[in-house]
Structure formats: C-alpha cells, structure tokens
Backbone bond lengths (Angstrom), bond angles and torsions (degrees), N, CA, C in turn:
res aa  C-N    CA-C-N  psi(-1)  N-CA   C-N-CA  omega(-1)  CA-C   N-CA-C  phi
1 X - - - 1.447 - - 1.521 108.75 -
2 X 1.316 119.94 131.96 1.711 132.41 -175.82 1.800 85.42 -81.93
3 X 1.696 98.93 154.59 1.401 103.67 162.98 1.888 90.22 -118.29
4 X 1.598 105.85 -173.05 1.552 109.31 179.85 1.119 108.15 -155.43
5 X 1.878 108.58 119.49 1.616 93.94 176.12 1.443 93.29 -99.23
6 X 1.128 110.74 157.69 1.573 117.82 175.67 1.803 112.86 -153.77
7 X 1.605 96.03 154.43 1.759 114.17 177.35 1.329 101.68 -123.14
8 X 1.360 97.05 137.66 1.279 113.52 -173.96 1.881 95.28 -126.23
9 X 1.399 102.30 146.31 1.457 93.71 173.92 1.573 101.69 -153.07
10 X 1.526 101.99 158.90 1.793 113.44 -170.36 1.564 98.30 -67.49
11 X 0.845 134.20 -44.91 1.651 139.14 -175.62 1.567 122.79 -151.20
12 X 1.487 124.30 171.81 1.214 117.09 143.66 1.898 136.15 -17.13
13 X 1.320 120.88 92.85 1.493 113.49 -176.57 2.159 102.15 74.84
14 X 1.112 106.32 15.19 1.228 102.90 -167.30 1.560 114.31 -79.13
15 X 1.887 116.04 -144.80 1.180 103.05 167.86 1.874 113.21 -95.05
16 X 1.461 98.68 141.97 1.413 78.78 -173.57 1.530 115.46 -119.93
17 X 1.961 138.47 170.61 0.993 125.46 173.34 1.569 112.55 -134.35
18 X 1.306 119.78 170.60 1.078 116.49 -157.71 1.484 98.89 -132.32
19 X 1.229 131.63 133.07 1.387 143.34 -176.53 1.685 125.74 -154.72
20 X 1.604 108.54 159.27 1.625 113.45 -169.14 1.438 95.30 -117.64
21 X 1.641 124.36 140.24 1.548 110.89 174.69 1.806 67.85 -149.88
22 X 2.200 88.93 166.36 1.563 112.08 169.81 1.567 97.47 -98.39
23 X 1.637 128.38 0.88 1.245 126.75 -144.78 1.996 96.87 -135.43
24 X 0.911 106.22 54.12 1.989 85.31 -156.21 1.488 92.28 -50.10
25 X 1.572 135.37 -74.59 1.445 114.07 -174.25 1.182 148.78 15.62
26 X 1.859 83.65 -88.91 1.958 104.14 175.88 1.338 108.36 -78.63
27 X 1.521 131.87 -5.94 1.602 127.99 166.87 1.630 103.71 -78.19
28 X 0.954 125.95 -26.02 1.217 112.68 -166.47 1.326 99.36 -100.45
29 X 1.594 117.87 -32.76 1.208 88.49 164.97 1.909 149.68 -63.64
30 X 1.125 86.41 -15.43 1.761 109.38 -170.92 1.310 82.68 -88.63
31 X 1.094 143.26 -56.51 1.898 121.96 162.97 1.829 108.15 -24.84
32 X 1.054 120.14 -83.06 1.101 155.37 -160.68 1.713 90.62 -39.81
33 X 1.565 122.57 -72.60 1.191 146.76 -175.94 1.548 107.37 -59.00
34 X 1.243 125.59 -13.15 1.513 124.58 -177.48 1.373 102.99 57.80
35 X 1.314 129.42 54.25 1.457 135.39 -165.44 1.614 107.50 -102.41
36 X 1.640 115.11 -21.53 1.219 98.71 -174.50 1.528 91.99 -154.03
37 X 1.326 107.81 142.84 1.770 119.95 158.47 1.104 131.91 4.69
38 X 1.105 122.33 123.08 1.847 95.35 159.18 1.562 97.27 162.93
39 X 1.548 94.06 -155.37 2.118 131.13 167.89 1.501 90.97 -66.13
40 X 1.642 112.30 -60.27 1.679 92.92 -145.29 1.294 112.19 -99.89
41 X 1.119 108.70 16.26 1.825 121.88 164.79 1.163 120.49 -88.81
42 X 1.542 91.16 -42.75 2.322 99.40 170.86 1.039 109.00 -50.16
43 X 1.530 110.20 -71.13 1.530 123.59 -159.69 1.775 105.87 -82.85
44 X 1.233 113.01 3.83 1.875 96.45 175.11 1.482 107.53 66.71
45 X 1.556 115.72 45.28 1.640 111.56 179.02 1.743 97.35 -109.36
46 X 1.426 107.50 100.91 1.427 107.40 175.16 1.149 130.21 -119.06
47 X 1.644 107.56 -7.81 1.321 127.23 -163.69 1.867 106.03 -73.36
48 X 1.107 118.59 128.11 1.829 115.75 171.44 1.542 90.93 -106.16
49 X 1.769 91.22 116.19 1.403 105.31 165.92 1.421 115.80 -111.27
50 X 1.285 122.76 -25.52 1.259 128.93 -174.74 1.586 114.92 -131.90
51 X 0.904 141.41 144.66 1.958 148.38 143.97 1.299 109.75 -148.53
52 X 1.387 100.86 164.01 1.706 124.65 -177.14 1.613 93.12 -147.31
53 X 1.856 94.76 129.17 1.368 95.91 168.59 2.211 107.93 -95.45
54 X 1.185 94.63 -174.18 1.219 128.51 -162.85 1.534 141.79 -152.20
55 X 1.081 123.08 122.43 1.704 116.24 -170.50 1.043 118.41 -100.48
56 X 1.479 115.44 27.90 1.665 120.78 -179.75 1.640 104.30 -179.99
57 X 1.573 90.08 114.16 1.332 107.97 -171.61 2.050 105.09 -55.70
58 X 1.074 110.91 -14.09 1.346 110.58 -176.84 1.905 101.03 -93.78
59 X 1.212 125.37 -9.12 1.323 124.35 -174.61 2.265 95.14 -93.00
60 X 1.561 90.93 -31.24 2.103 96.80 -164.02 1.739 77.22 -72.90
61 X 1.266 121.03 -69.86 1.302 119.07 -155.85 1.616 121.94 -46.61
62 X 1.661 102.97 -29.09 1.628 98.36 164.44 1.730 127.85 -100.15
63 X 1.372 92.67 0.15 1.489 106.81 142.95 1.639 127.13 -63.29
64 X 1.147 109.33 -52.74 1.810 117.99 179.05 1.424 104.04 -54.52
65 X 1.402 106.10 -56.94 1.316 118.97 -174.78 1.756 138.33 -38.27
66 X 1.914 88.06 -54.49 0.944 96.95 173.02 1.943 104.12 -88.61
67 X 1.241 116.67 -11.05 1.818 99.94 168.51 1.425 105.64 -64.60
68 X 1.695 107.65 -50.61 1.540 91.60 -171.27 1.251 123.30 -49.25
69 X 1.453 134.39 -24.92 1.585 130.23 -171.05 1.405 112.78 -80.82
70 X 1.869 105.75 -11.30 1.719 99.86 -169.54 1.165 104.43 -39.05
71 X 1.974 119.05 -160.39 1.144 134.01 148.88 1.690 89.33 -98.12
72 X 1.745 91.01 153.84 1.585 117.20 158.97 1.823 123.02 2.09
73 X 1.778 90.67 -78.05 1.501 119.56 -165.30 1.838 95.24 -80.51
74 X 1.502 145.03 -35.56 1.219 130.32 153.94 1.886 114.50 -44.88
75 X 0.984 110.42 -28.49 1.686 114.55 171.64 1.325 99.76 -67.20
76 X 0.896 124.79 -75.48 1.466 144.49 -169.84 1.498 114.34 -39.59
77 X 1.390 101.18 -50.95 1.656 105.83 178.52 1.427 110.46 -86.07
78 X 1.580 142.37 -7.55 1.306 136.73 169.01 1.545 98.50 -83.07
79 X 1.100 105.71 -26.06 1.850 102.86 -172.73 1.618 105.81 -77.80
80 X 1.759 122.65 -32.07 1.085 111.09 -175.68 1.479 118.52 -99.65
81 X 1.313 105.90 8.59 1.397 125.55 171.89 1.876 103.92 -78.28
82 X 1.235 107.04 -65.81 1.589 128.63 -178.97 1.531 112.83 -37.41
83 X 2.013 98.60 -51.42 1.414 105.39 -165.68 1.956 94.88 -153.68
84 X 1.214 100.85 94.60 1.501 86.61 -166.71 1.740 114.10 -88.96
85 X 1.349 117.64 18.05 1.376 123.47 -172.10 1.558 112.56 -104.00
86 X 1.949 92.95 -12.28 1.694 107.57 -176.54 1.576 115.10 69.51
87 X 1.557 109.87 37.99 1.686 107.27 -152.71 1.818 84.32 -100.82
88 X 1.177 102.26 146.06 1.712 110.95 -173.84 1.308 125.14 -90.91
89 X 1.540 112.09 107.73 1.526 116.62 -121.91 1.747 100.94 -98.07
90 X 1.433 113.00 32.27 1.344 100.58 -160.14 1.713 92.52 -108.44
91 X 1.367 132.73 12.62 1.052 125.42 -157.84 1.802 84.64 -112.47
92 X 1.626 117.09 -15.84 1.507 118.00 175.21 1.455 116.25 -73.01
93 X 1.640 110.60 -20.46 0.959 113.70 -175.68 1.523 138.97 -46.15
C-alpha cells in the first residue's frame, strides 16, 4: 500500500495546506467537493500542487510533519521545483 503526502493550495503563491492520505484521489477529492469541515473548506484551498508517495505510513507521516514546520518560502520552492507552472495536479491523477 502507497501512503501520500500532499499540498494543496487556494491559488498561485496562495494559502496553502499540508496533508497525509493512503487514498490521494478520493482525499483530494472531498477537498475539492467541500465534503467535509475544516482549513480547506474555509479558505477554498483545493488546488493539488504537490505529493510524494511512500511505503510506510510512519515514513509519509514524518514527512508531513516535518513539511508542516518548514518556513513559508521552503513550501514554495519544493512546490515550484515539483510543478513549476502551479498546474493542479489532480486531473493527472
């Protein structure tokens, strides 16, 4: 089983969030769908610009972990490294 860390963000340079799923797809879609509570329903963060899979939910989770603590502009530059056009990658899926 793949794990998935993934960033999702409201726009270009926008607000962005950081998350672990076994499913990237149907997680992003229920982002996408405003299906459940939260950060990325308030703020309209639906865009998948970035993920990295994983073969151990204990290897994705200290991946997330340590993205979530970056600064800002370390987000920014793995995302424009990954996908530098900011194109919203869930339609590759």
């Amino acid at each position: 089983m793949s794990y998935f860390v993934y960033m999702l963000a409201s726009r270009r340079n926008g607000t962005l969030y950081v998350g672990v799923t076994n499913d990237l797809r149907r997680r992003i879609f229920e982002h996408r769908s405003k299906s459940i509570a939260g950060f990325t329903r308030q703020y309209s963060v639906t865009m998948l610009v970035w993920y990295e899979a994983f073969g151990s939910i204990n290897d994705a989770r200290a991946c997330e972990s340590r993205v979530k603590r970056w600064h800002r502009q370390w987000k920014l530059k793995l995302i424009e490294d990954f996908n530098p056009t900011w194109q919203d990658l869930y339609e590759m899926l």
